[in-house]
C-alpha positions in Angstrom: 96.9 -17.3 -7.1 94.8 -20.4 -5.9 93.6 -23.1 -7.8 89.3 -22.1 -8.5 86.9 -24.8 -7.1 83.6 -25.3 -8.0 82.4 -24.9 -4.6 84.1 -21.2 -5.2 80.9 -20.7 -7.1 78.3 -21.5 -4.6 77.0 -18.1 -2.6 77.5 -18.6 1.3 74.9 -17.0 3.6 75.3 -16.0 7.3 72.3 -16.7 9.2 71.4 -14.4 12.2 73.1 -17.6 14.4 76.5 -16.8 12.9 76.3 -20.0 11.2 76.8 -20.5 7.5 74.7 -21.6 5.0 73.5 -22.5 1.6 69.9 -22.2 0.1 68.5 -25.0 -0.6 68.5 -24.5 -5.0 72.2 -24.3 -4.8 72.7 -27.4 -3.2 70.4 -29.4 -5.5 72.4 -28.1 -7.9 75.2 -29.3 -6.5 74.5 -32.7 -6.0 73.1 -32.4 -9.6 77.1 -31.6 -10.4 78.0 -34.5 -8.6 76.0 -36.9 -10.2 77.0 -35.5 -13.5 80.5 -35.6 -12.9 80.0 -39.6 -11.6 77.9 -40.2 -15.1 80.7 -38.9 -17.0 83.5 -40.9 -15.2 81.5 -43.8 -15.6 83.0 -45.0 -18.8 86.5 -43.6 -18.5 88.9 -46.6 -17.7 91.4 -44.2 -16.0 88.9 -42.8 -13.7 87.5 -45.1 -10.7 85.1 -44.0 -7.6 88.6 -43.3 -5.9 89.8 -40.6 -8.0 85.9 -39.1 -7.6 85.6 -39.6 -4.0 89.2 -37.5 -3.6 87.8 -34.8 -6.2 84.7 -34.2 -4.3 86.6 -34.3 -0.7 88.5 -31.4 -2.4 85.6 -29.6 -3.2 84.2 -30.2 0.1 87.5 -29.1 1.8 87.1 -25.3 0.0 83.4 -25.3 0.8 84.5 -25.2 4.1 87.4 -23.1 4.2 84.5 -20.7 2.6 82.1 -21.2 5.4 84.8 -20.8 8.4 85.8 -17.3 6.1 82.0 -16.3 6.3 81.7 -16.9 10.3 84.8 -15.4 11.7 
């Protein structure tokens, strides 16, 4: 079983150009997440904007993998 993502939770739609997309609540949301996440890591002295950059590359890299799923 694969590891869950939080992208995993955000609904992909298929526009009639075969393209995928997101509505535009769920992305708010998601940079809501982000911002969140980057508050909270703020004042942890094991964290640093590397470890969050990599975490949200991650999250970005199954977004994808979700889109390319929804197209083909």
């Amino acid at each position: 079983m694969s590891a869950r993502h939080a992208a995993d939770k955000l609904p992909v739609y298929s526009g009639s150009d075969g393209r995928a997309y997101l509505a535009c609540d769920d992305v708010v949301a998601l940079m809501r997440a982000i911002a969140e996440s980057c508050r909270n890591l703020a004042d942890d002295p094991d964290c640093d904007l590397h470890g969050a950059g990599a975490a949200v590359d991650i999250e970005a890299d199954a977004l994808a993998c979700r889109a390319i799923e929804r197209t083909t």
